[in-house]
LORO-417111 format. One record per residue (C-alpha): residue number from 1; z, y, x. Coordinates in Angstrom, 2 decimals, always signed. Layout:
N
[NUM; [Z; Y; X]]
...
! end
This chain:
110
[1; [+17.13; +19.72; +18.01]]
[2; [+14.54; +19.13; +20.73]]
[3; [+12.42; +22.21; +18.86]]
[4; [+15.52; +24.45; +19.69]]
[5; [+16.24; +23.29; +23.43]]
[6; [+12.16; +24.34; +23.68]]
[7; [+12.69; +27.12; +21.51]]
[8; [+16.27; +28.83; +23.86]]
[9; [+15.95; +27.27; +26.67]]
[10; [+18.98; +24.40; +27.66]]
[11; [+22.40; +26.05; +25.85]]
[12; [+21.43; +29.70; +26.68]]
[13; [+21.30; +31.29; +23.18]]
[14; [+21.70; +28.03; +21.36]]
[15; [+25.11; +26.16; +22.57]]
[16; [+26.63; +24.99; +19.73]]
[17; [+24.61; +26.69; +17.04]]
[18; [+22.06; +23.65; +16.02]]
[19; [+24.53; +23.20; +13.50]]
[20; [+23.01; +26.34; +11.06]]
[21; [+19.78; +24.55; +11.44]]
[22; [+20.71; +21.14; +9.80]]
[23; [+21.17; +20.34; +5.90]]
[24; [+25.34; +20.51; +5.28]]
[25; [+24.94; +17.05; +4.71]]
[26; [+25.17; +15.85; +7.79]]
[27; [+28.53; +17.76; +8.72]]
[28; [+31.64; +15.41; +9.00]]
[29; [+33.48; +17.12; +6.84]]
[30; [+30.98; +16.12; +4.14]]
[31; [+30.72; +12.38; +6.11]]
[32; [+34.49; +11.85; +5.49]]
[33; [+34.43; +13.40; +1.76]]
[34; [+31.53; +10.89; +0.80]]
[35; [+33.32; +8.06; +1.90]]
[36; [+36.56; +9.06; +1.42]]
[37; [+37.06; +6.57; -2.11]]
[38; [+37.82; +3.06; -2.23]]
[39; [+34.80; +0.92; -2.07]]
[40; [+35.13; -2.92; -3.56]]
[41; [+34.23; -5.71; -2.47]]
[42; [+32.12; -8.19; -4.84]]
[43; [+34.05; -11.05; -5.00]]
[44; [+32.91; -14.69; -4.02]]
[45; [+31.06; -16.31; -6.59]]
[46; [+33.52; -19.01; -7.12]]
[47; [+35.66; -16.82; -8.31]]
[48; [+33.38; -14.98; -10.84]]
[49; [+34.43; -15.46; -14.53]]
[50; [+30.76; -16.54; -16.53]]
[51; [+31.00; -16.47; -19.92]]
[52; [+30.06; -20.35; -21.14]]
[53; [+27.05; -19.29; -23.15]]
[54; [+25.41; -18.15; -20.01]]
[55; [+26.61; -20.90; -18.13]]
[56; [+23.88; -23.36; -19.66]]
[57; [+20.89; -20.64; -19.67]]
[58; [+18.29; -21.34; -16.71]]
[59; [+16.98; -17.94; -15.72]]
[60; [+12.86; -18.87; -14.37]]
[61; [+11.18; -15.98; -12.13]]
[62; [+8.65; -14.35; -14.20]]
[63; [+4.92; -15.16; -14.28]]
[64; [+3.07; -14.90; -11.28]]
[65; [-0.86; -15.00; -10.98]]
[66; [-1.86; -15.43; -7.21]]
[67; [-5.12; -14.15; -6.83]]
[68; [-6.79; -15.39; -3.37]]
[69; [-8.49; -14.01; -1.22]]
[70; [-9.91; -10.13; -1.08]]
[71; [-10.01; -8.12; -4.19]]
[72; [-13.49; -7.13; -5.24]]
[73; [-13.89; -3.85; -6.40]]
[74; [-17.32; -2.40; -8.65]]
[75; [-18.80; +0.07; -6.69]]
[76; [-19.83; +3.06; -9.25]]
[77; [-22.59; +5.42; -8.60]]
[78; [-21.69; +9.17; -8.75]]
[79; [-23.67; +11.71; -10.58]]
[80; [-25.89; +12.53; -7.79]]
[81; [-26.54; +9.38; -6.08]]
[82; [-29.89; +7.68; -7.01]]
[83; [-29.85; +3.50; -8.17]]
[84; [-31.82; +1.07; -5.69]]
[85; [-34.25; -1.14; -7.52]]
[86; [-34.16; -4.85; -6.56]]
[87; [-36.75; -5.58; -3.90]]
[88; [-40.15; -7.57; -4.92]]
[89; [-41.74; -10.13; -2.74]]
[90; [-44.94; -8.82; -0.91]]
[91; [-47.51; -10.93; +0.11]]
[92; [-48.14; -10.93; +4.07]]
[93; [-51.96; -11.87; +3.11]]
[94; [-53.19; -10.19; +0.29]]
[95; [-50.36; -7.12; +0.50]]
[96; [-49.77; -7.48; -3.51]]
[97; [-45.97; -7.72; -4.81]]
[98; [-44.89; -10.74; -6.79]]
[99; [-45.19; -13.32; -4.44]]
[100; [-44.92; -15.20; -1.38]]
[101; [-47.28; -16.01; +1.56]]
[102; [-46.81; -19.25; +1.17]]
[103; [-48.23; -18.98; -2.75]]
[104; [-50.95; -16.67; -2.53]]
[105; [-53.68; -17.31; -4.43]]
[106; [-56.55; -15.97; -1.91]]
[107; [-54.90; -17.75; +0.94]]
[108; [-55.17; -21.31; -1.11]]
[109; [-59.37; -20.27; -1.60]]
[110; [-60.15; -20.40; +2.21]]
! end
């Protein structure tokens, strides 16, 4: 309704006509038809006739499996994205891969 006070100004070409703009639902005469029929009340449950068979069942909630804490998803490489290898160990010393500083075998020599 605000779009059609913007739209004609305030109630010069529009007055009463937002009315063809809204779904027929929404009209009172549809309002009053709707709810125009009885509608029941549930009773209280004391007064609810149970069947004695059902009386003595125990209904339990169903299974439930919390899982805690974030879900994990697998991350899955698309056609045209390339796969990291794992990085080696380079020696600081010797600049080789496979191993450490701290167990390089020139290093131990001097």
């Amino acid at each position: 309704m605000a779009a059609l006070r913007a739209k004609y100004g305030d109630g010069v070409g529009y007055g009463n006509s937002n009315y063809k703009y809204s779904s027929p639902i929404y009209k009172a005469v549809n309002y009053l038809i709707a709810y125009s029929e009885v509608i029941n009340v549930v009773s209280p449950e004391d007064e609810w006739n149970v069947p004695q068979e059902l009386l003595g069942t125990k209904i339990s909630p169903p299974p439930y499996d919390p899982k805690l804490g974030r879900k994990k998803f697998k991350c899955t490489k698309g056609v045209g994205e390339t796969f990291k290898s794992k990085k080696r160990n380079r020696c600081s010393i010797c600049k080789k891969c496979g191993h450490k500083r701290t167990t390089c075998s020139t290093a131990n020599k001097s």
